[in-house]
Structures are given as C-alpha cells and as structure tokens.
C-alpha positions, 0 to 999 in steps of 0.5 A, a space after each residue: 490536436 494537441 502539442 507533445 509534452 515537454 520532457 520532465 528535467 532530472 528533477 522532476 523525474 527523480 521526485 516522480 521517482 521517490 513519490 512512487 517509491 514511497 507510496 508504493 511502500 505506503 501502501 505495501 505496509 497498509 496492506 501487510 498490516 492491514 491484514 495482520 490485523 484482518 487475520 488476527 480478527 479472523 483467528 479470534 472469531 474462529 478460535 471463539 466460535 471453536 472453544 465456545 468461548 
C-alpha cells in the first residue's frame, strides 16, 4: 500500500496554478484560431464551388 502524498507548498501549487492557466489559454487560442482558419478554408471552397470559380 502506498503512503499518502505529501502537500504541495504555496509554491508548487501556485506554479500548478499559472501552468494550467496558461495551457488552458494556449490551447483556447489554438482552438479559435485554428478554426478561423478551418472556416475561412471552408468559405473558400464553398464560395468557389457556388460562382464556378
């Protein structure tokens, strides 16, 4: 059986704390830009196949 973790000191668990907050930002802007881009991609080839360009 293992023994119970140690407590994480003010430290740890405010540098735990600003690593999630800036991943989950990270990944927040990756998603949004990423699709930005996917739907502009998506409008071109719609808008292409609509004019017969």
């Amino acid at each position: 059986m293992r023994d119970a973790p140690e407590p994480l000191s003010p430290e740890d668990e405010l540098r735990l704390a600003f690593g999630r907050a800036i991943g989950f930002t990270i990944a927040a802007l990756g998603l949004l830009l990423g699709g930005g881009v996917l739907l502009i991609l998506l409008a071109a080839i719609f808008l292409r196949f609509m004019f017969g360009g």
